[in-house]
C-alpha positions in Angstrom: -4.6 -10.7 -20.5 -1.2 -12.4 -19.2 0.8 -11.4 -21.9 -0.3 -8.0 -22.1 1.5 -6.7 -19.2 5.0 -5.3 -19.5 5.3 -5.2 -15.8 7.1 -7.6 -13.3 6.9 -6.1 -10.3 3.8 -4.5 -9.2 2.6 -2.6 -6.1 -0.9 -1.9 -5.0 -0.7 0.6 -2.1 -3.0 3.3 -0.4 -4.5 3.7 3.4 -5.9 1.1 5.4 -9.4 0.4 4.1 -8.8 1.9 0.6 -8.9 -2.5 -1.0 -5.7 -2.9 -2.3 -5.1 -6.1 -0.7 -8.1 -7.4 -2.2 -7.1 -6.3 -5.8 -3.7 -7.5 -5.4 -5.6 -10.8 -5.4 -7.2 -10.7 -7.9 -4.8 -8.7 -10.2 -2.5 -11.4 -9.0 -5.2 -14.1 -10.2 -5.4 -12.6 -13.5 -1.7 -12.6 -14.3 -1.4 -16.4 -12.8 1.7 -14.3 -10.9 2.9 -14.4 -7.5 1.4 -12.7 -4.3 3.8 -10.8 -1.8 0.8 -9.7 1.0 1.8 -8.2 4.2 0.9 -10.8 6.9 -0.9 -7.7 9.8 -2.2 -10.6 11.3 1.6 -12.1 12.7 2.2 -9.1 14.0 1.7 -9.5 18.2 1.7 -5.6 18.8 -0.7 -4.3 16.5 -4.4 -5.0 18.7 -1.9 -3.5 21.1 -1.3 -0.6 18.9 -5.0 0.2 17.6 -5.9 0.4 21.2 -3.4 2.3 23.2 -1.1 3.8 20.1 1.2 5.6 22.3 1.9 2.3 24.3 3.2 0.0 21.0 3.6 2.4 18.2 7.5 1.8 18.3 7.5 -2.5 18.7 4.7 -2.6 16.2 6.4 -0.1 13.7 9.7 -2.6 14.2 7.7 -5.9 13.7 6.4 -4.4 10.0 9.8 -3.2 9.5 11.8 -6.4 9.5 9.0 -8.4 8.1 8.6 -6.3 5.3 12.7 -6.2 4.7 12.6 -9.9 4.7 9.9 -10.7 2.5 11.3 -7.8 -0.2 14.6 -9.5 0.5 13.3 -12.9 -0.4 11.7 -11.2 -4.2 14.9 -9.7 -4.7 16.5 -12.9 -4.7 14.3 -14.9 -6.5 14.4 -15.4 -10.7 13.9 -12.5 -12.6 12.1 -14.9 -15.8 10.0 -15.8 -12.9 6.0 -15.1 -12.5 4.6 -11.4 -12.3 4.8 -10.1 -8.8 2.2 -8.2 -7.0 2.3 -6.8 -3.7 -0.2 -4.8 -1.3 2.5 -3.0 0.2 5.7 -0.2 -0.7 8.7 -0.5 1.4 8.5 3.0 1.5 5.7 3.3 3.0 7.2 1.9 6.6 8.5 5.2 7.3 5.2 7.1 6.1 3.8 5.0 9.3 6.6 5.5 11.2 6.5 9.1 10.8 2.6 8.8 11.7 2.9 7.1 14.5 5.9 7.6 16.4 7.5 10.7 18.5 10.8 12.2 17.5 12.9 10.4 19.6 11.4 6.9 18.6 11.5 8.3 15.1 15.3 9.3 15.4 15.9 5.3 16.6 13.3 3.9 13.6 15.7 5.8 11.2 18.9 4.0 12.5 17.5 0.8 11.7 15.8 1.1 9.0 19.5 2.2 7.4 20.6 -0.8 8.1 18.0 -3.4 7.6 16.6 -1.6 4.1 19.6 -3.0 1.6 18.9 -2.7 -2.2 15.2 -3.5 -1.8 13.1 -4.5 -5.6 12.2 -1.2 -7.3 8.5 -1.6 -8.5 7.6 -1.5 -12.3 4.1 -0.1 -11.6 2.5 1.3 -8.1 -0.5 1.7 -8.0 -2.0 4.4 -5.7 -5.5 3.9 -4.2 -7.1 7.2 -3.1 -10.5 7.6 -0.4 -11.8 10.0 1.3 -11.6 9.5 5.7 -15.4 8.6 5.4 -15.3 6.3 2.8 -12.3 4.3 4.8 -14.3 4.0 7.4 -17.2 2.5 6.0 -14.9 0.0 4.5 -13.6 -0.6 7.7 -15.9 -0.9 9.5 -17.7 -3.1 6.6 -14.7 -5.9 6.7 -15.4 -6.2 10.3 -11.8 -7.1 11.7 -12.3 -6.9 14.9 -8.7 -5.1 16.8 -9.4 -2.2 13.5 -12.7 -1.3 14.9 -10.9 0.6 17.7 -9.1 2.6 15.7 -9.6 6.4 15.2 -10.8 8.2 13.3 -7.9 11.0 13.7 -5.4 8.4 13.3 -6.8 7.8 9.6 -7.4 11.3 8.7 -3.1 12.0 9.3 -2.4 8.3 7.7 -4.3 9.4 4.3 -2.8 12.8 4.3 0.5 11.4 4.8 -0.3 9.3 1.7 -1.2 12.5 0.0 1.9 14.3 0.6 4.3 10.7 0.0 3.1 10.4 -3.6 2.4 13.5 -4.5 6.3 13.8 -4.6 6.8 10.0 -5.7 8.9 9.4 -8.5 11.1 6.5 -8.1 8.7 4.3 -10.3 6.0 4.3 -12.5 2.4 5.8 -10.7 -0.9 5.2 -11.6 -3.2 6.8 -8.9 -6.6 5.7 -8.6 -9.7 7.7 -7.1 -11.2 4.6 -5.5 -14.2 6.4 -4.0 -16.4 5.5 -6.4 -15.3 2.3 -8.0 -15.2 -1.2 -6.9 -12.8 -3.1 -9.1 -12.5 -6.4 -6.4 -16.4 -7.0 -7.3 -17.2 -5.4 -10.5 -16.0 -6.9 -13.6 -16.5 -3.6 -15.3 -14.7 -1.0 -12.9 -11.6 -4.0 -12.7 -12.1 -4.4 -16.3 -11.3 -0.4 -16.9 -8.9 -0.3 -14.2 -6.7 -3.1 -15.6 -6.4 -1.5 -18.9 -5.0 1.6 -17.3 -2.6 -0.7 -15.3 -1.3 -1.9 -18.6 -0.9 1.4 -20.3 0.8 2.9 -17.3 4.5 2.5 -18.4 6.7 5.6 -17.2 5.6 8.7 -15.4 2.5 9.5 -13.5 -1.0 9.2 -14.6 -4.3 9.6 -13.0 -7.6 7.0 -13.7 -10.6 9.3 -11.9 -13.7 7.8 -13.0 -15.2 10.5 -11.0 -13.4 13.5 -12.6 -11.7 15.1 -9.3 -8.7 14.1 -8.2 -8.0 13.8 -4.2 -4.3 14.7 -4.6 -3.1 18.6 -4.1 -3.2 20.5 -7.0 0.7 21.1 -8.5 
């Protein structure tokens, strides 16, 4: 399996609840390569945010932001004839949550730093796009049973996954592979990871869709 993937750099990413931290894993477990996870839980704002989102969108939006820059920062630097990389998170996809979460003037600020701190962050060889529907996220959610995510709303999800939407459906600055995860569960079925990996490693250039359940969730181009 290891040396059948021609990527180095690889990027599992798609709404809270969708699993791509836990496929990460286990991608990353396959391909005896290196995990880059976002670490939600050192962030001191974010109980804060999921139950007052008004009160700590901005502080928790600048926690991710650096923490994301400096962990990029840190793969950037490291050997390229290292391990395979995979990571459950685009650096992108800090000001998809921004956007989401923040008002204009807070968004204007955001901007200003994010300039600055984003500096020639790793392009990804592959991401990999997980796509649920609202209700399925929940479920999930509410499934995992992390406690500060069980007050968040439900209206906050529904604008987070069609910011996704709209963010990749426009995405071209790497390979895409985007996944209708509705129905599948490639973390605990050999056979749905099994069919999934192979896609990963056919995925080379362009965009490509694996929809086991024959509609995709994106809007029609």
């Amino acid at each position: 399996m290891v040396s059948a993937i021609p990527h180095k750099f690889i990027v599992i990413e798609g709404p809270i609840g969708v699993g791509k931290t836990s496929l990460a894993r286990r991608l990353a477990q396959s391909l005896s390569g290196q995990l880059v996870l976002e670490q939600a839980d050192e962030n001191p704002f974010l109980e804060r945010f999921y139950k007052n989102p008004r009160a700590a969108a901005f502080q928790t939006q600048l926690f991710f932001l650096f923490q994301r820059a400096r962990q990029l920062e840190d793969v950037r630097q490291e050997d390229l004839f290292g391990p395979v990389r995979v990571a459950d998170y685009l650096l992108e996809k800090d000001r998809l949550f921004a956007r989401v979460t923040l008002d204009d003037a807070e968004y204007g600020l955001y901007e200003r730093v994010y300039e600055r701190v984003v500096v020639d962050a790793p392009k990804p060889d592959l991401v990999v796009y997980l796509q649920a529907p609202v209700d399925v996220l929940v479920d999930r959610i509410a499934k995992r049973g992390i406690r500060y995510e069980q007050h968040m709303e439900r209206g906050y999800l529904e604008r987070l996954t069609q910011a996704y939407a709209r963010f990749f459906h426009g995405y071209d600055a790497a390979p895409l592979l985007i996944v209708n995860s509705a129905a599948i569960d490639p973390v605990n079925n050999d056979r749905d990871y099994d069919l999934l990996y192979s896609e990963i490693v056919k995925t080379r250039r362009g965009r490509h869709f694996f929809n086991p359940t024959g509609s995709s969730l994106l809007p029609a181009t």
